[in-house]
C-alpha positions as CSV (number, residue, x, y, z in Angstrom):
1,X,-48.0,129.3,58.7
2,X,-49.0,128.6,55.7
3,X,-45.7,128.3,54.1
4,X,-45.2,125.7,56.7
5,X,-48.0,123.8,55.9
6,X,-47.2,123.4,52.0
7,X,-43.9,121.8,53.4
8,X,-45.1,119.5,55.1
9,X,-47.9,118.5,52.6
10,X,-44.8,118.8,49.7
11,X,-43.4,116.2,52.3
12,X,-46.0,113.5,53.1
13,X,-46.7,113.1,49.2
14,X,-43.4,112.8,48.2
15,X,-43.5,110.0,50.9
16,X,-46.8,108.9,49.3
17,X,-44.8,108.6,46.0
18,X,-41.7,106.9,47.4
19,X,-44.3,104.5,49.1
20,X,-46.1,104.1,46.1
21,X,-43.0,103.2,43.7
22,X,-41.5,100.7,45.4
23,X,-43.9,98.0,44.9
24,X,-42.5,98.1,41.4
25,X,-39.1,98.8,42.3
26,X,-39.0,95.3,44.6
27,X,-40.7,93.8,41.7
28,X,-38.3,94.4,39.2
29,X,-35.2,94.0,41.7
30,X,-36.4,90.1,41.9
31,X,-36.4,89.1,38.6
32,X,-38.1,86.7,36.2
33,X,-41.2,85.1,38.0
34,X,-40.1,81.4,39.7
35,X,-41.1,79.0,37.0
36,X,-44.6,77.4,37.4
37,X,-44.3,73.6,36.8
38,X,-48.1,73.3,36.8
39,X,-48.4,75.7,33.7
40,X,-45.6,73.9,32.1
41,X,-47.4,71.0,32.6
42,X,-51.1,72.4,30.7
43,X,-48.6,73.9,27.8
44,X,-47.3,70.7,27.5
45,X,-50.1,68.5,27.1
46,X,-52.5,71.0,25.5
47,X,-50.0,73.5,23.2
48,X,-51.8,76.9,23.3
49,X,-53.2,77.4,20.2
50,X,-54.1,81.1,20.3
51,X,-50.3,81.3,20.3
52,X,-49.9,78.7,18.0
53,X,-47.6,76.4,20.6
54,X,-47.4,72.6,19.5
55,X,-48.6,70.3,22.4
56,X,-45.2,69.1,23.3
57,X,-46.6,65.7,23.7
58,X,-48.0,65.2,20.5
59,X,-44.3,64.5,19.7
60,X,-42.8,64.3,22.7
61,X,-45.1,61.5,24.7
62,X,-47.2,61.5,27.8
63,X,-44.6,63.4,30.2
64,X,-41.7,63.7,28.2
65,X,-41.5,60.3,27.3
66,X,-41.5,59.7,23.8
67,X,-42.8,56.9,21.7
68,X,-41.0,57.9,18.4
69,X,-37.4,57.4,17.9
70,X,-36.6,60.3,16.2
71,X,-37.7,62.5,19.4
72,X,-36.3,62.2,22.1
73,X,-36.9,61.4,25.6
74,X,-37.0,64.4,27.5
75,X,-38.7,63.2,31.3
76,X,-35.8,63.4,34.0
77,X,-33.2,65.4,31.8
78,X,-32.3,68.6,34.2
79,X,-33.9,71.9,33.8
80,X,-31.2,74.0,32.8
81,X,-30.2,71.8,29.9
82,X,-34.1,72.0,29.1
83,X,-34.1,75.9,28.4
84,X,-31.2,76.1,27.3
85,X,-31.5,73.8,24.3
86,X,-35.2,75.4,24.1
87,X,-33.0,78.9,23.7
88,X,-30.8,77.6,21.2
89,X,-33.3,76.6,18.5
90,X,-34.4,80.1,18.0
91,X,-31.6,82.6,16.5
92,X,-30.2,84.6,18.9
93,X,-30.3,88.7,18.4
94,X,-28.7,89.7,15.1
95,X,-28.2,86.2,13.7
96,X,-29.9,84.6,11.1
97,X,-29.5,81.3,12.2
98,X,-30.3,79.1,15.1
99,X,-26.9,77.3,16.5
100,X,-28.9,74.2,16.8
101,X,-29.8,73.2,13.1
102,X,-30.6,70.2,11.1
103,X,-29.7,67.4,8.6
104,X,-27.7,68.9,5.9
105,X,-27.7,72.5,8.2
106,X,-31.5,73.1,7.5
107,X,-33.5,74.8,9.9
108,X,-34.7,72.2,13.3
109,X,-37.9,71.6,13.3
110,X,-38.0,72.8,16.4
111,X,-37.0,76.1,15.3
112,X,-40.8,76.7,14.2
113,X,-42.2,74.9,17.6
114,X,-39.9,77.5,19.9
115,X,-40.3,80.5,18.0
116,X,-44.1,81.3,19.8
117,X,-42.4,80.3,23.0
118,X,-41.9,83.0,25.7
119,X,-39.2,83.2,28.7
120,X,-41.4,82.2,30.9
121,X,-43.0,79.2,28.8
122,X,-39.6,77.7,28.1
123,X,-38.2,78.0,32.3
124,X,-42.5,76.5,32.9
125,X,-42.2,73.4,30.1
126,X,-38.3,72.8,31.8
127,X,-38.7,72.7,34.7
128,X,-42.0,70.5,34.7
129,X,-40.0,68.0,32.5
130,X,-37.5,67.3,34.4
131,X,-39.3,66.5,37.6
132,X,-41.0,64.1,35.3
133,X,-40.0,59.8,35.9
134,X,-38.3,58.3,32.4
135,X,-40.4,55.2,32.4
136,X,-40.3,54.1,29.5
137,X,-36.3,54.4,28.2
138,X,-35.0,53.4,25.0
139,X,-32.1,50.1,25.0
140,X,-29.2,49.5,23.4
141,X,-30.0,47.3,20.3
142,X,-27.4,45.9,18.9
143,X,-24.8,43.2,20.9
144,X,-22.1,43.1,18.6
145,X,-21.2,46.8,19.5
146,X,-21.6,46.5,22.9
147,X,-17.9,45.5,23.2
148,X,-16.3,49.2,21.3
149,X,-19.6,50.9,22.9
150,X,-18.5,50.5,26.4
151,X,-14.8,50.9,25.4
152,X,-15.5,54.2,23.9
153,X,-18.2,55.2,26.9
154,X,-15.2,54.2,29.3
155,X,-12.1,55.0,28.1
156,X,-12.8,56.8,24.9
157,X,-10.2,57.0,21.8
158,X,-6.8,57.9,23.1
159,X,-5.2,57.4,19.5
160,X,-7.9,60.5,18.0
161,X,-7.5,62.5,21.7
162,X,-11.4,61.2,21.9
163,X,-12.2,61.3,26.5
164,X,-14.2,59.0,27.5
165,X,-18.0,59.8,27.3
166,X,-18.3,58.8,31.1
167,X,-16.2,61.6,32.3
168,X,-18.6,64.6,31.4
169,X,-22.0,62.2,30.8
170,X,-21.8,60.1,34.0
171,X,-20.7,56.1,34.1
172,X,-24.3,55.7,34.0
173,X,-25.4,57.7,31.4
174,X,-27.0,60.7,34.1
175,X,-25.2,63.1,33.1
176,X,-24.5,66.1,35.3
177,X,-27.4,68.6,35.9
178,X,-26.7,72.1,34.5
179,X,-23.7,71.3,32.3
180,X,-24.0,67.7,30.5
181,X,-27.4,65.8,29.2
182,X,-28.7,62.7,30.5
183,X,-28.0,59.8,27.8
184,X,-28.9,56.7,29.7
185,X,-32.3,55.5,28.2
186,X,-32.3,58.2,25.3
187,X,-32.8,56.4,21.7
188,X,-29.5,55.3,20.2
189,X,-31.0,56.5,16.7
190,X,-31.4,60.2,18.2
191,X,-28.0,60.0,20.0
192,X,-26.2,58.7,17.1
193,X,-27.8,61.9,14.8
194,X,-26.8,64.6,16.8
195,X,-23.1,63.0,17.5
196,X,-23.5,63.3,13.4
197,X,-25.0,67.0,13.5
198,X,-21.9,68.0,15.9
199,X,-19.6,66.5,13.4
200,X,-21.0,68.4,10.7
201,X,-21.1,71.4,12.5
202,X,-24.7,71.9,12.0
203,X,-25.4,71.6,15.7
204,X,-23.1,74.5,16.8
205,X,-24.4,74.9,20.3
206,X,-21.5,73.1,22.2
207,X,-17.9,73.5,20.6
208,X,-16.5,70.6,22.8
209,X,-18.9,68.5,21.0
210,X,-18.0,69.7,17.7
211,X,-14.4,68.9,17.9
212,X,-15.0,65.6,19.8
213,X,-17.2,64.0,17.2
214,X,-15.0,65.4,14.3
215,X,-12.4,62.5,15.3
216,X,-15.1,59.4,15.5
217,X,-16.0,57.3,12.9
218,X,-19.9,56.4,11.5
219,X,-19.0,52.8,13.7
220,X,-17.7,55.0,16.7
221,X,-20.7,56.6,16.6
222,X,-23.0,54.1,16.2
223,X,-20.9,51.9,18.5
224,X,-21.2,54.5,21.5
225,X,-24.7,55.8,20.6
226,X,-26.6,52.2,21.3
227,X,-24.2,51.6,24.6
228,X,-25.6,54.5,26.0
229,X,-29.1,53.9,25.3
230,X,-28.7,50.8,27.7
231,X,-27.2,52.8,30.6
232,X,-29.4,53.3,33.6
């Protein structure tokens, strides 16, 4: 008898266990937590300086829409673009290097901003941009290249096997969520730096890029750059 009771009070606590365990089990079967716009939002305004996070809109503007040239407009642009450019700034495991670099290959700034970032901060501050309105878009500046600009955004180079911009970035500058940034309304100064950056090969996170804007000139560049700024 009481053989047979151990075995069944063996049983109900290793149903106990099994019972307890898989709480954690179903937790870690789902995966990263669903990103939280409304936390992206509070580390976006506010930074968190215990971490030592940057308030994104100190350079960034009031919801992603910038104020300064030299940053750019990040409201509306899609979410997995977002991270993913948030992802490249820091150097991935092993390397010494972010693939996203600077003028003259030194490090981003935005190296230092991303480094304190977490997972879950960078899917948070991504997906709470892009549900963001870009009310305040940059133009194209400049109507003597609107001519080449829209040439180049529409047909591209044939002659230096350059595709026309429109074919992976939208006719109208959208872009395609997931795959290709949003360049309508995005400042022809920033645009025209990182077609630059590509050439150079110190923005290494997009090898289409690289060898596309190794066959455009400074005026291509320009050129193309301020046409998009004036998409919508």
């Amino acid at each position: 008898m009481k053989y047979l009771l151990s075995k069944v009070v063996l049983a109900s606590c290793l149903m106990l266990g099994v019972s307890a365990m898989s709480p954690s089990i179903a937790a870690d079967a789902a995966g990263p937590a669903k990103p939280d716009a409304a936390k992206g939002a509070t580390l976006y305004e506010q930074g968190d300086a215990a971490r030592g996070v940057v308030a994104c809109a100190s350079c960034h503007g009031a919801a992603g829409n910038s104020t300064i040239p030299a940053n750019p407009n990040l409201a509306a642009q899609s979410h997995e673009y977002l991270y993913k450019q948030l992802n490249e700034f820091r150097p991935k495991a092993g390397a010494t290097e972010a693939l996203r670099k600077g003028p003259d290959g030194a490090p981003s700034v935005m190296t230092a901003m991303a480094a304190s970032l977490t997972e879950a901060d960078m899917r948070n501050l991504s997906v709470y941009l892009t549900a963001q309105k870009l009310t305040e878009p940059a133009t194209a500046t400049n109507p003597k290249l609107l001519e080449r600009g829209q040439h180049i955004w529409r047909a591209g180079i044939p002659d230096r096997n350059v595709p026309a911009c429109a074919g992976c970035h939208s006719p109208n500058g959208a872009g395609i969520p997931g795959q290709y940034p949003r360049l309508g309304g995005q400042y022809p100064s920033y645009i025209e730096e990182q077609l630059k950056l590509f050439r150079a090969g110190h923005r290494a996170n997009g090898p289409m890029m690289n060898q596309i804007a190794d066959r455009m000139s400074d005026s291509d560049i320009k050129a193309v750059s301020d046409y998009a700024a004036g998409l919508r």
